[in-house]
VEXVOLO-767837 format. One record per atom (N, C-alpha, C): residue number from 1; atom name; x, y, z. Coordinates in Angstrom, 1 decimal, m for minus. Example, Ala and Ser with C-alpha at 12.3 -4.5 7.8 and 13.67 -1.06 7.14 Angstrom:
// residues 2
<1; N; <13.2; m5.7; 7.8>>
<1; CA; <12.3; m4.5; 7.8>>
<1; C; <13.2; m3.3; 7.8>>
<2; N; <12.8; m2.2; 7.1>>
<2; CA; <13.7; m1.1; 7.1>>
<2; C; <12.9; 0.0; 7.9>>
//
This chain:
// residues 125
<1; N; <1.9; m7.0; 14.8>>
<1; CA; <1.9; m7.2; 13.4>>
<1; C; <2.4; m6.0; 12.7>>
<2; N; <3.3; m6.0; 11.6>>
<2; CA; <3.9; m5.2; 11.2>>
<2; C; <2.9; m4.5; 9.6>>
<3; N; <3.4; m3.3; 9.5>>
<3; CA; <2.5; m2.8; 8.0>>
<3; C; <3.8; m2.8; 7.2>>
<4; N; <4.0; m3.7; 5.5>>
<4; CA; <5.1; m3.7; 5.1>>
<4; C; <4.6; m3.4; 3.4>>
<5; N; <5.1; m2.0; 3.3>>
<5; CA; <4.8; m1.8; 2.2>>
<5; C; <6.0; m2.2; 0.9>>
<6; N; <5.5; m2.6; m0.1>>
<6; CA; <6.0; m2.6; m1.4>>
<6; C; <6.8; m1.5; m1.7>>
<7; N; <8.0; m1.5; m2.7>>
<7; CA; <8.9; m0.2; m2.8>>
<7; C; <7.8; 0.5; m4.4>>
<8; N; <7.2; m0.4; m4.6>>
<8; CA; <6.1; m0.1; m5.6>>
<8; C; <5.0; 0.7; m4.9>>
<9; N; <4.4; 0.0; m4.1>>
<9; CA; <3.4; 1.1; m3.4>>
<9; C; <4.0; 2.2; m2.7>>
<10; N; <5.0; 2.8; m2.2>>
<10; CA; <5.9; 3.8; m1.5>>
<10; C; <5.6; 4.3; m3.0>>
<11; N; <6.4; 4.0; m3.7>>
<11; CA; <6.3; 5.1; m4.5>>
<11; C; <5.2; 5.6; m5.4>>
<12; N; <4.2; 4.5; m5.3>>
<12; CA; <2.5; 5.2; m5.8>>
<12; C; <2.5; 6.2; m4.7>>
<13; N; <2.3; 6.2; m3.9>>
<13; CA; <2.1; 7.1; m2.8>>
<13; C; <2.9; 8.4; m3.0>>
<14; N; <4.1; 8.3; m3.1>>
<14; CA; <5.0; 9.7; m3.2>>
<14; C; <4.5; 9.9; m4.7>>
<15; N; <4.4; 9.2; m5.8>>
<15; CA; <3.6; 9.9; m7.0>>
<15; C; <2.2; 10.7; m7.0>>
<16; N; <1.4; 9.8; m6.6>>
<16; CA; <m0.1; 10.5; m6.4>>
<16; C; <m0.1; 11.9; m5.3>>
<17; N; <0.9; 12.1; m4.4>>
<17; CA; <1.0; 13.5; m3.7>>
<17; C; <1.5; 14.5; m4.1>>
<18; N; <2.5; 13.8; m4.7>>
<18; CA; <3.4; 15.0; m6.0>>
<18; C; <2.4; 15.6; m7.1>>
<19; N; <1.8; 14.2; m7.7>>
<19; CA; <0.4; 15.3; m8.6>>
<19; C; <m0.2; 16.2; m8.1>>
<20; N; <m0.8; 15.8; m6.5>>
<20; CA; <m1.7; 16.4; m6.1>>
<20; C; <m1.3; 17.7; m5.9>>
<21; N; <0.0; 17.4; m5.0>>
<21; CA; <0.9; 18.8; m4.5>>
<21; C; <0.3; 20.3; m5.6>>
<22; N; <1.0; 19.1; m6.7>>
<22; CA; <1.3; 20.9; m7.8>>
<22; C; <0.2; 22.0; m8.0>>
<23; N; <m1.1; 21.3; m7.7>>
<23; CA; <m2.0; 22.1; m8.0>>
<23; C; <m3.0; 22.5; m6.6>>
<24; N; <m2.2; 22.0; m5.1>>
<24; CA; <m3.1; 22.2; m4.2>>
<24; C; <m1.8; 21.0; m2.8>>
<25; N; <m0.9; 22.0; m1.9>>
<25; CA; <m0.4; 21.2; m1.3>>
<25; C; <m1.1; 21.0; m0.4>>
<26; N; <m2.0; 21.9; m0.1>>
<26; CA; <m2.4; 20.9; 1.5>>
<26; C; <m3.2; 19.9; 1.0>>
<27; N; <m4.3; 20.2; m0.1>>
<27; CA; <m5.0; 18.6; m0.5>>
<27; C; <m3.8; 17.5; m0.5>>
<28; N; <m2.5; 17.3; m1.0>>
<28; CA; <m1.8; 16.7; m1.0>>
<28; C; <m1.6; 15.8; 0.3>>
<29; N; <m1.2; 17.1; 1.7>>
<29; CA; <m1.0; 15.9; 2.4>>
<29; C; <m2.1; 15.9; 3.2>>
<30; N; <m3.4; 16.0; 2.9>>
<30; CA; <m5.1; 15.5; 3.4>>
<30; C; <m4.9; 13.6; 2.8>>
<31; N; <m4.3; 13.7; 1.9>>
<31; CA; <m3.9; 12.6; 0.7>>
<31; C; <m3.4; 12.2; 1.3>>
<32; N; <m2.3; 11.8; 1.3>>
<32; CA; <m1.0; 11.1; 2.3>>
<32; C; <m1.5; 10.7; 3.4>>
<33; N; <m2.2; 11.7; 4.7>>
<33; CA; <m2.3; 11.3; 5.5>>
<33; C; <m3.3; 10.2; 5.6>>
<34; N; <m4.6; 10.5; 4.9>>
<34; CA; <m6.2; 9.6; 4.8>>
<34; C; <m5.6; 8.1; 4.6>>
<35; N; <m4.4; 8.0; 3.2>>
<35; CA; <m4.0; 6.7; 3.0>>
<35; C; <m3.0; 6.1; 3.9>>
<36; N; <m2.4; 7.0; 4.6>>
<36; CA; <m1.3; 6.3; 5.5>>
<36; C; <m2.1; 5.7; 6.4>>
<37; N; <m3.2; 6.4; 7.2>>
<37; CA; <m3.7; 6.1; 8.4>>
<37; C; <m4.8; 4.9; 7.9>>
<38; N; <m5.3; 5.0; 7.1>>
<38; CA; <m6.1; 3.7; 6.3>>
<38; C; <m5.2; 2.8; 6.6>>
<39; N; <m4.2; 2.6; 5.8>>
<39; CA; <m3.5; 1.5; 6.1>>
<39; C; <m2.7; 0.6; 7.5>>
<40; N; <m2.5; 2.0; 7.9>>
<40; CA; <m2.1; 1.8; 9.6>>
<40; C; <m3.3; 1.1; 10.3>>
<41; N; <m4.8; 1.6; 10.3>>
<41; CA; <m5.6; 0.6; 10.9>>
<41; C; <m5.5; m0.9; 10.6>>
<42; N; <m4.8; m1.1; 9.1>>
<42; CA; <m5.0; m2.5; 8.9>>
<42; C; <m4.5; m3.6; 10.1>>
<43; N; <m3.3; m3.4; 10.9>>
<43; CA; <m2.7; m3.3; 11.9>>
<43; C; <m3.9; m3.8; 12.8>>
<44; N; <m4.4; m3.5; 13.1>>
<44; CA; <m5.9; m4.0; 13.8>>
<44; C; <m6.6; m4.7; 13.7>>
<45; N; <m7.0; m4.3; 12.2>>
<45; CA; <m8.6; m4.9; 11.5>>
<45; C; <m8.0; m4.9; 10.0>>
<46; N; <m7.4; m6.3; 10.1>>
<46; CA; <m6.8; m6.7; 8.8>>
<46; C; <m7.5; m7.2; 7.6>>
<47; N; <m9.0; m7.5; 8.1>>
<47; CA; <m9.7; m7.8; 7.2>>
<47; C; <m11.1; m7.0; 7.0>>
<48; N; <m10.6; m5.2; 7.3>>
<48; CA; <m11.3; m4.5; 7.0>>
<48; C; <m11.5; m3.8; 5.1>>
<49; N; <m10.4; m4.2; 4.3>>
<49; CA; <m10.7; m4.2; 2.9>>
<49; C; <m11.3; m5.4; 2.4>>
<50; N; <m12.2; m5.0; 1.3>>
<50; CA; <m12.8; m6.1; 0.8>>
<50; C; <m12.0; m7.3; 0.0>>
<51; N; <m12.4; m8.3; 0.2>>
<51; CA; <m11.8; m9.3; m0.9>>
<51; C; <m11.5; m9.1; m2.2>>
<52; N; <m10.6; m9.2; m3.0>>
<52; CA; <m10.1; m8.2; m4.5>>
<52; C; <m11.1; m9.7; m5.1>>
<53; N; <m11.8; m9.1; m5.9>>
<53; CA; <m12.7; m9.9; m7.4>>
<53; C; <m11.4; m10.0; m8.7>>
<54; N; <m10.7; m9.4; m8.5>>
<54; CA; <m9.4; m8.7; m9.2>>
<54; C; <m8.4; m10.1; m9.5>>
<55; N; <m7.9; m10.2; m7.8>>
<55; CA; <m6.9; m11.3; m7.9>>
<55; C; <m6.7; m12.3; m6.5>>
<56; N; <m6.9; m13.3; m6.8>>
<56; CA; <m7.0; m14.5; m5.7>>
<56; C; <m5.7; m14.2; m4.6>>
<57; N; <m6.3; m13.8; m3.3>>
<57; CA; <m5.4; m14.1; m2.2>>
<57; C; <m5.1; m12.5; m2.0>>
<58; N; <m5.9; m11.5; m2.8>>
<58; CA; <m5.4; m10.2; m2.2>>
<58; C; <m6.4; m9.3; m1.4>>
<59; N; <m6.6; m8.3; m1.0>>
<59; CA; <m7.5; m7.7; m0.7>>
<59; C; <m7.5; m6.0; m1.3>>
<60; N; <m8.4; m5.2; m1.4>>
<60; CA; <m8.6; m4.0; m1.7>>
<60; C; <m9.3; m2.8; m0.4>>
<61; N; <m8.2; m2.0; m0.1>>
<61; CA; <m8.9; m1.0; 0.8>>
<61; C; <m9.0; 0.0; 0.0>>
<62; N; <m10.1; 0.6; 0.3>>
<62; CA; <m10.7; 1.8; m0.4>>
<62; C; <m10.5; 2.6; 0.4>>
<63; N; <m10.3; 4.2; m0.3>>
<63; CA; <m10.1; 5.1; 0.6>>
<63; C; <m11.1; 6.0; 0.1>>
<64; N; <m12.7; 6.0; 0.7>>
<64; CA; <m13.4; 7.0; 0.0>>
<64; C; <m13.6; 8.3; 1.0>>
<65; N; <m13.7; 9.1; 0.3>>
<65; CA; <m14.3; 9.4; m0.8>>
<65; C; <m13.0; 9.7; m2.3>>
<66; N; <m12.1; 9.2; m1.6>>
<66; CA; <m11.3; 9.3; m2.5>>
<66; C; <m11.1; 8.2; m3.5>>
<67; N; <m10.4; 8.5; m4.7>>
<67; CA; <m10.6; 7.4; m5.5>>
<67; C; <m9.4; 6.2; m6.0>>
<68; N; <m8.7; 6.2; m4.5>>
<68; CA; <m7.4; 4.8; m4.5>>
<68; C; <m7.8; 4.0; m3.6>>
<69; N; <m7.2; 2.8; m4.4>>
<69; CA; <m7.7; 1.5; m3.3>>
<69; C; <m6.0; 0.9; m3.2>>
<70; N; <m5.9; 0.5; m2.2>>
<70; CA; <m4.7; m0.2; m2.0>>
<70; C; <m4.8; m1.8; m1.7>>
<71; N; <m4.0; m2.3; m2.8>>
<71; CA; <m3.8; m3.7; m2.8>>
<71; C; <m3.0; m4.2; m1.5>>
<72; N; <m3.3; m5.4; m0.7>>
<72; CA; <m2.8; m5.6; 0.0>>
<72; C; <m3.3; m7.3; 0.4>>
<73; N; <m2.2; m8.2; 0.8>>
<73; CA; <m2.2; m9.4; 1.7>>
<73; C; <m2.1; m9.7; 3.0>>
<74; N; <m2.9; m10.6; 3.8>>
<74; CA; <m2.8; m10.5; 5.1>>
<74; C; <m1.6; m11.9; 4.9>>
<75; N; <m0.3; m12.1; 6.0>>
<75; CA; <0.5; m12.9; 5.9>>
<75; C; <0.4; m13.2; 7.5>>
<76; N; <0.9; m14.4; 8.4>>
<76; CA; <0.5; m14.4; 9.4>>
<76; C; <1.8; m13.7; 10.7>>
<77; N; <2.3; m13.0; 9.7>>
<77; CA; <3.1; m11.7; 10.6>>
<77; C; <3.3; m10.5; 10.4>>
<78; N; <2.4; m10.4; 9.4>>
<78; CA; <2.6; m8.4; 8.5>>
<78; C; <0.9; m8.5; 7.4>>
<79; N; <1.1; m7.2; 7.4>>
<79; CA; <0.5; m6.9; 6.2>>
<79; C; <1.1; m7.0; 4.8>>
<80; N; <1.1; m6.7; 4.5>>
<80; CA; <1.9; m6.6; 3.0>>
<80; C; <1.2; m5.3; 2.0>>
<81; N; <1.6; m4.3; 1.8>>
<81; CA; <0.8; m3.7; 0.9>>
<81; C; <1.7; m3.3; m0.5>>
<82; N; <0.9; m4.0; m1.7>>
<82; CA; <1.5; m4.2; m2.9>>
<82; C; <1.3; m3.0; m3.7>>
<83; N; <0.6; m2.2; m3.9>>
<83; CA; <0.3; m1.3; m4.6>>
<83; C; <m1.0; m0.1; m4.3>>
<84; N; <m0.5; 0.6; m4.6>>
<84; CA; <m2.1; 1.5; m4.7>>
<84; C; <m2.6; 2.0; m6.0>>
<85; N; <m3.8; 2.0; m6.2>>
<85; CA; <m4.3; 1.8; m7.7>>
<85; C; <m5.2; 3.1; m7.5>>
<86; N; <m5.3; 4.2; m8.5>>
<86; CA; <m6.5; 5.2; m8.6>>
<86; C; <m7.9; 4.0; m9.3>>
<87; N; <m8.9; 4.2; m9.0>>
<87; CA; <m9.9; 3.0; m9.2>>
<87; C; <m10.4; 3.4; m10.4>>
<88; N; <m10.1; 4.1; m11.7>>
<88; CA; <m10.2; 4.5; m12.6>>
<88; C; <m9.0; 3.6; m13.7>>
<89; N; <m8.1; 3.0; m12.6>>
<89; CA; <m7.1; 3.0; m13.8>>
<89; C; <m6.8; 1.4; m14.3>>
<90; N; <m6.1; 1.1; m15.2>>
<90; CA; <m6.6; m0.5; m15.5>>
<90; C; <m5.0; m1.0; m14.6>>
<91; N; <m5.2; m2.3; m14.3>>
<91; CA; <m4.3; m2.7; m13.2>>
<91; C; <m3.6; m4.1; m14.1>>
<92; N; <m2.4; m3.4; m13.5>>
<92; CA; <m1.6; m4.8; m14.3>>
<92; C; <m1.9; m6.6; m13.9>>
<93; N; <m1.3; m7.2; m14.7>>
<93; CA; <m1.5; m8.9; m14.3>>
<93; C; <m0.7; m8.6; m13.1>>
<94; N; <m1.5; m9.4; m12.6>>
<94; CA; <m0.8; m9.9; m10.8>>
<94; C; <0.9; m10.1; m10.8>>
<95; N; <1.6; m10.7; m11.1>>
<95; CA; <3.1; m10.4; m11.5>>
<95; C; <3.7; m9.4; m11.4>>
<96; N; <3.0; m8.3; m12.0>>
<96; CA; <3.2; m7.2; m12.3>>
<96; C; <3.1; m6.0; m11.3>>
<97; N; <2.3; m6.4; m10.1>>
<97; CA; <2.1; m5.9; m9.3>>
<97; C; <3.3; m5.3; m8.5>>
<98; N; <3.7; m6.3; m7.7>>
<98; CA; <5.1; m6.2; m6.8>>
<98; C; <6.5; m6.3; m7.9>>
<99; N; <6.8; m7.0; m8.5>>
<99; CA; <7.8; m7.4; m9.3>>
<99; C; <8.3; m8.5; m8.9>>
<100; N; <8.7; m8.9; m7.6>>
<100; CA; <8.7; m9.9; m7.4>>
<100; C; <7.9; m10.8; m6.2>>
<101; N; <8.3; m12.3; m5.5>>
<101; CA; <7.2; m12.4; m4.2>>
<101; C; <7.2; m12.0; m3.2>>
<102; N; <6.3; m11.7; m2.9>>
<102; CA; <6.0; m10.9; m1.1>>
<102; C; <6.5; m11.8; 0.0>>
<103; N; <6.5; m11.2; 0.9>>
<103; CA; <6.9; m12.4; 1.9>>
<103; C; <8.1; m12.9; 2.7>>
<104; N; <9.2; m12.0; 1.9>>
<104; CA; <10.5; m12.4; 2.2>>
<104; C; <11.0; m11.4; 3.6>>
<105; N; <10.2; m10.7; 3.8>>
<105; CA; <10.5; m9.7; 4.9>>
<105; C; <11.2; m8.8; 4.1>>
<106; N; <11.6; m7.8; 5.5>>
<106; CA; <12.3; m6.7; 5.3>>
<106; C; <13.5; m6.1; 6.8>>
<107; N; <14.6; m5.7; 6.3>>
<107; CA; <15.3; m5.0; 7.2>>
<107; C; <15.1; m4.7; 8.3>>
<108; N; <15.4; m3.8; 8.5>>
<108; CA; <14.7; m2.8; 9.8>>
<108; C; <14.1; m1.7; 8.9>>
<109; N; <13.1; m1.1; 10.1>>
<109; CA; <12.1; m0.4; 9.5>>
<109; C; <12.7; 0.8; 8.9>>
<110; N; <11.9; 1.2; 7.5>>
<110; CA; <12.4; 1.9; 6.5>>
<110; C; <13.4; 1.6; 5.4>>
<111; N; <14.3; 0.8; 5.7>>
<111; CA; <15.4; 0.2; 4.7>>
<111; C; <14.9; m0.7; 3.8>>
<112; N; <15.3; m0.8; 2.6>>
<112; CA; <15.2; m1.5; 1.6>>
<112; C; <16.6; m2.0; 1.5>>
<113; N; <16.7; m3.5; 1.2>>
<113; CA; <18.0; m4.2; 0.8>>
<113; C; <17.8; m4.3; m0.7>>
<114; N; <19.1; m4.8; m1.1>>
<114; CA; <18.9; m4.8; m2.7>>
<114; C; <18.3; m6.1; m3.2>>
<115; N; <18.6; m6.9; m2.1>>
<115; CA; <17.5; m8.1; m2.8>>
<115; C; <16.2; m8.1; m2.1>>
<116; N; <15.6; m7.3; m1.8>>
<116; CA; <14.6; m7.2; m0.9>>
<116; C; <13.7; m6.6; m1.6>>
<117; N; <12.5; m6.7; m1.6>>
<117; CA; <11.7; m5.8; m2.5>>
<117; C; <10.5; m5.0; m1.4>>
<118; N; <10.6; m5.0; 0.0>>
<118; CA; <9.1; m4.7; 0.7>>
<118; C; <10.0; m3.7; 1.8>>
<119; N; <9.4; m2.6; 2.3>>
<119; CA; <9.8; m2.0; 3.0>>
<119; C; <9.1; m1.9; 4.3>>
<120; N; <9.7; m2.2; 5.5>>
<120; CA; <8.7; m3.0; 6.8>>
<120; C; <8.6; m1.4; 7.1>>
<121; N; <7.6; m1.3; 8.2>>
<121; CA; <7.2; 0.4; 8.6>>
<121; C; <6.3; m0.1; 9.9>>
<122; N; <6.6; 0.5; 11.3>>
<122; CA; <6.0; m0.1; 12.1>>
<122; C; <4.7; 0.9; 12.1>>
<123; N; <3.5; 0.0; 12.5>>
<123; CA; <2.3; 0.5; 12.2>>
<123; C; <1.7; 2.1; 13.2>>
<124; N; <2.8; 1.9; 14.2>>
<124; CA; <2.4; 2.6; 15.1>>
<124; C; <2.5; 3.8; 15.3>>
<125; N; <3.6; 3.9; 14.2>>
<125; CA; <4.6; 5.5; 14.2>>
<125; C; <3.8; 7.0; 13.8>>
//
């Protein structure tokens, strides 16, 4: 099973480290790593985030003690991870999430096509 992130969630991710960076790089990539490897177990135990109360058909992994949860769907050949949300912050309508629908696959790992919106990443790496 593959971990296929959103070009929306990649880039929560490189945003929330860059904040972190400026004021403390190694907290930054304590950061990075906690949420990478969170999500890499999904890979396993896909139905280790809780069911989102949020939005039908998604799930929410928490990364505590830290304060992001990452949106995500189980599909029956990938994960899908749509977003990551600081759990303080208000979260857009479901639409809004990815920009467009999940599911369409992706490239080879790391590439983004222009009609593509999910970037595949093998879980193992």
């Amino acid at each position: 099973m593959e971990i296929r992130w959103s070009l929306p969630a990649a880039e929560d991710l490189q945003r929330i480290c860059a904040w972190i960076e400026r004021d403390n790089p190694e907290a930054a990539k304590q950061v990075a790593t906690t949420i990478y490897h969170g999500i890499t177990q999904l890979k396993h135990l896909p139905g280790m985030g809780r069911t989102s109360t949020r939005m039908s058909g998604w799930r929410e992994l928490i990364f505590s003690p830290l304060p992001y949860i990452a949106v995500y769907r189980v599909k029956h050949d990938a994960i899908e991870i749509a977003r990551i949300y600081h759990g303080a912050q208000n979260w857009p309508r479901v639409r809004a999430i990815i920009g467009s629908p999940c599911g369409q696959g992706a490239g080879e790992a790391g590439r983004v096509s222009d009609q593509r919106t999910l970037v595949t990443m093998k879980a193992d790496r």
